[in-house]
Each structure stands twice: as C-alpha cells, then as structure tokens.
N, C-alpha and C positions, 0 to 999 in steps of 0.2 A: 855688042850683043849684051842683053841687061840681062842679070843672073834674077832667078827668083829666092822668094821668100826660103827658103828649105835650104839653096845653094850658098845665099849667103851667111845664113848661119851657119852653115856646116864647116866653108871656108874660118868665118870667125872663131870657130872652136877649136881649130885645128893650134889659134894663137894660144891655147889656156890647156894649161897640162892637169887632169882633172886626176885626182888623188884620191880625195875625202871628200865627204860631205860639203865640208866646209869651201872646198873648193867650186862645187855647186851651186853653192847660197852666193860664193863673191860674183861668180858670174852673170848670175842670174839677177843681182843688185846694180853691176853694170850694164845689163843689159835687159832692159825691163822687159821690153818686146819679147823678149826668149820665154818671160814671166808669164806672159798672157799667151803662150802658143805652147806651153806646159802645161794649164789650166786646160786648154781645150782637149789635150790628150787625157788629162787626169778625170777633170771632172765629164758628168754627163752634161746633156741637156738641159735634163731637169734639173740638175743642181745649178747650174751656168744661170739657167732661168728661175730660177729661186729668187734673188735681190728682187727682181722686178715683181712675183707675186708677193714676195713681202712687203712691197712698196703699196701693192694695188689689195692686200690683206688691211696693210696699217688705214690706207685710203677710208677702204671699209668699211672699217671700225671707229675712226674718226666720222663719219657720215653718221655711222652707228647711233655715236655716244651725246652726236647734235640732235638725231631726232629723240634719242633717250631723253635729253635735255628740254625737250619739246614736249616730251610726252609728262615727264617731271613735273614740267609749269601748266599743263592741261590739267593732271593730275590734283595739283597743289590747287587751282582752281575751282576741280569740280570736288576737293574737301571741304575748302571754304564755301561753296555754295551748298553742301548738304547740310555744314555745320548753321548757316542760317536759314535754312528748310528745317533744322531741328529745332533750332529756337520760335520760328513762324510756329511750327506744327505744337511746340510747347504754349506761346501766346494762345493758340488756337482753342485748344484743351482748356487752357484754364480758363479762355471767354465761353468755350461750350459750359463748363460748368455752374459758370456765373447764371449762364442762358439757363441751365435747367435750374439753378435755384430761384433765379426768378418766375419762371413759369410754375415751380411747383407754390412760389407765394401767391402768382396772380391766380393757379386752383382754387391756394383757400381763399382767395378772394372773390373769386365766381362762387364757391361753393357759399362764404357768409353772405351774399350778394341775392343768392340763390331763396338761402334761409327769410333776407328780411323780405324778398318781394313774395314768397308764400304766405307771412305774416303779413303784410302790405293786403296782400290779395284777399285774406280772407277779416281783416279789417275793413278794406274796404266792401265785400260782399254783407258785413254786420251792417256797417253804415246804413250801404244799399237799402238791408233788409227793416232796420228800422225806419232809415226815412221813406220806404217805404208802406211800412206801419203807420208813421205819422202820419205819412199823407192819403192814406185810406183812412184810418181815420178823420181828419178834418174833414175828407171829403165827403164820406158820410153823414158825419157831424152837418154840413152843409145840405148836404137833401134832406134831412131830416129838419133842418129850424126851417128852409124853403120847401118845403114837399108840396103845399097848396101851389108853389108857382112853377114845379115841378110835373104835378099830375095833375095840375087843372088842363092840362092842353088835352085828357083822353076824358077825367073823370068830373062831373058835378058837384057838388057836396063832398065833398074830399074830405076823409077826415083820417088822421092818424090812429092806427088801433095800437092800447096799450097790450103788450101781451100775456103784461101778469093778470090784466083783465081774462084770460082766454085760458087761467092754467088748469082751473077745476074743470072747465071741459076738456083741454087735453089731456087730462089726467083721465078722466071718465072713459074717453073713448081708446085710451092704451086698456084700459082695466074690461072695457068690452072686447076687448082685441081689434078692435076695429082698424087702430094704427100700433105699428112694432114699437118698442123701447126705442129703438134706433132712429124710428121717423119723429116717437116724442124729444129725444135730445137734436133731432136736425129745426124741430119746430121752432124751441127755444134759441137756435143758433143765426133765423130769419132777422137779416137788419133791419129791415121795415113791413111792418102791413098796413097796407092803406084799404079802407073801404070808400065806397062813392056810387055813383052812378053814372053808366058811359054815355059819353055827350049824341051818341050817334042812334040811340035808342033809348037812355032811359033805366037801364034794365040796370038791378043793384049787383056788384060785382065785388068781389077785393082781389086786392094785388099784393102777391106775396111778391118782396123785392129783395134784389141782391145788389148790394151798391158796390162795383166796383170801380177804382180809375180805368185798368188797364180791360181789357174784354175776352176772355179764356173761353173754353169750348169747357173746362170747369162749371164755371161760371150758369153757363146754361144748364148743366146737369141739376146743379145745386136747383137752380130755380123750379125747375119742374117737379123735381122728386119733393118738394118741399110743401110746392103750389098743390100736389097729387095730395101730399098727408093730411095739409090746412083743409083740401077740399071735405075728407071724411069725419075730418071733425064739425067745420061748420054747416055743411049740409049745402054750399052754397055756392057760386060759380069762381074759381079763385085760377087770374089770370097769374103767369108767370112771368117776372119782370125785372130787367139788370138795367141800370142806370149806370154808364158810365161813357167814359172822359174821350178815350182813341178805343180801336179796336179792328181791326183786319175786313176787311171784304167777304173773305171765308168764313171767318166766325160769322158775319152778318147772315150770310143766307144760311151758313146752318141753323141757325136761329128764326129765321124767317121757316125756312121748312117745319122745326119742332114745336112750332105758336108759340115762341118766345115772344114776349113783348118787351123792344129795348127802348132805349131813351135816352138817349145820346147828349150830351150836355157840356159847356164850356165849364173850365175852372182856373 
C-alpha cells in the first residue's frame, strides 16, 4: 500500500527532532520537496503566481520598449523629413522673393515700356499728321498746276480765278452785310476757284473747290457753305466741289443728295 504525499512526510519528520529554527531551515535544505509544499501553505495564489506575471509583465515591456524603439526611428524620420521640409520651404521663400523682385523690375519695365509706346504713339500720330500735310498739300499743289485737265471733263474755258483778284469785292459785300466776317475768312480759306463754262449747256459757272486726298462729310460742309458765300459776292451760279483721291460710298451719295460736285482722281 503506497503512502501519500502528507503521510510520507509526516513519517520523515518523525526522523528530525525539531528544536529551533534552525532545525527547520536544515530540514527543509534536506528536503526540498518539504520547501515547495511550505510555499503552498504560506504563500497565496496570487503570490505563487507572481513569477509568472512578472515574466509575462517583463514580456510586455520588452515588446513595449521594441515598439518604443520603432516608434523612435519613425520619430527620427519624420524630424529629418520636416527638417528638409524647413529648408525646401526656406529655398522656397527666398525664390518667392527673388520672384517678386523680378516682377516688381519687369513692372518698371512695362511701366517705361508703357511711357516710350505713348511717346512712340504720338510721334507717330505727328508724322501721320504731317505726312499728311504734305501730302494735301502736293496733292493740291497738283490740281492746281493740272486743274485745265482736271475740270476740263465738266467745264470749257476753264480758267483758274486768282483770289486776291476777288478781295475788294469780298470786302465790299462783308461791309454791305451781304456776307458775315466769318463766311469773309471761309472765302479766303477756298483752295481753288475755277471759272468756265459747263460742257452740257454752255452756261458760265464757277466752282468753288476743296481739294482733298481723303473725302469727309466735312469736306462737303466746307464746300457748300463756301460755294453759298462766293455765290453772294459774285452774283453768279457757284457749283460746290471736292476733288479727291478715296473716299467712302456714304460720303458719295451724301454728296450726291446735297449737289456736291465731286471728282474723283488718281495720284
């Protein structure tokens, strides 16, 4: 019959005459097994089971201290990426800078850019307006040395009227009131007068003339109110008449409508 655990110690103790302490500790050094069935009386559970959650504690914390270690080199990472995010963002700035200093030069550059083409623009409108000048002039100058081959196509006997010939009677008929101050300086302002006789009847006429290149609804005004004053001076039938170079559609029949007489001519 096999004794158990309890009965055999009990019997083994009966060998060890227990005194003192010390008698205790020798026993218990001889006999280990007595040592762990001590513990279970003395300690709890929880204490018994202690090693093991200190084991599965340390476990823990060792996992801890790798992912800390992980999180560390993340860490370390994303300094060194902000710290070249700071230097980027520092390049960044100083090419924005750069950027607006150039812009604010290529301003004054538009702005002096700005300056010479207004100067440019209105040089060239002087140009314009003189070689425009000129070339009324010449072209004048040109109906005037040609006016028989000019107005020979409407008139007869064509003949060029001098005006200073004509100033003691425009003078006379401002001082009758006949014509204003105003229609006397429009008299004197007449490019050409021509007198003759019209090919289609005979009958003596003159043609107060405005020589332009280009053909203006001006142009026609001038003519009539001019051709209206000559008439009251000379007493005599005085056609209104623009010689020139181009001239619009529109202007043509208003001119046709107001008995402008044009005359159209190459140069």
């Amino acid at each position: 019959m096999s004794l158990t655990l309890d009965e055999r110690i009990e019997q083994e103790m009966k060998k060890y005459e227990i005194k003192t302490f010390a008698d205790i500790v020798k026993a218990l050094i001889e006999h280990p097994d007595w040592l762990e069935e001590l513990r279970k009386i003395i300690l709890t559970s929880e204490l018994l089971e202690l090693p093991k959650k200190m084991e599965e504690l340390l476990q823990h914390l060792k996992t801890l201290e790798e992912k800390h270690d992980r999180l560390e080199k993340k860490v370390d990472k994303i300094e060194a990426d902000v710290e070249v995010l700071k230097q980027d963002v520092a390049i960044l700035k100083q090419d924005v800078a750069v950027l607006k200093q150039d812009v604010a030069v290529l301003k004054q550059d538009v702005e002096g850019l700005k300056k010479d083409v207004a100067v440019l623009k209105k040089d060239v409108n002087y140009l314009k307006g003189e070689f425009g000048k000129f070339k009324g002039s010449d072209f004048e100058r040109k109906v005037r040395d040609k006016f028989a081959a000019y107005f020979g196509r409407i008139l007869k006997k064509s003949k060029l009227v001098d005006l200073n010939r004509l100033i003691d009677e425009i003078d006379e008929a401002e001082e009758k009131g006949i014509i204003t101050q105003s229609e006397r300086y429009s008299l004197f302002d007449l490019d050409l007068v021509v007198s003759g006789e019209l090919r289609e009847n005979r009958k003596p006429v003159y043609l107060a003339v405005e020589v332009s290149y280009s053909l203006y609804k001006d142009d026609l005004e001038r003519s009539l109110d001019r051709a209206n004053a000559l008439y009251k001076v000379l007493k005599q039938e005085v056609i209104p008449t623009v010689v020139y170079v181009e001239g619009s559609d529109d202007i043509e029949d208003i001119a046709k409508e107001k008995g402008v007489l044009l005359i159209k001519v190459n140069y």
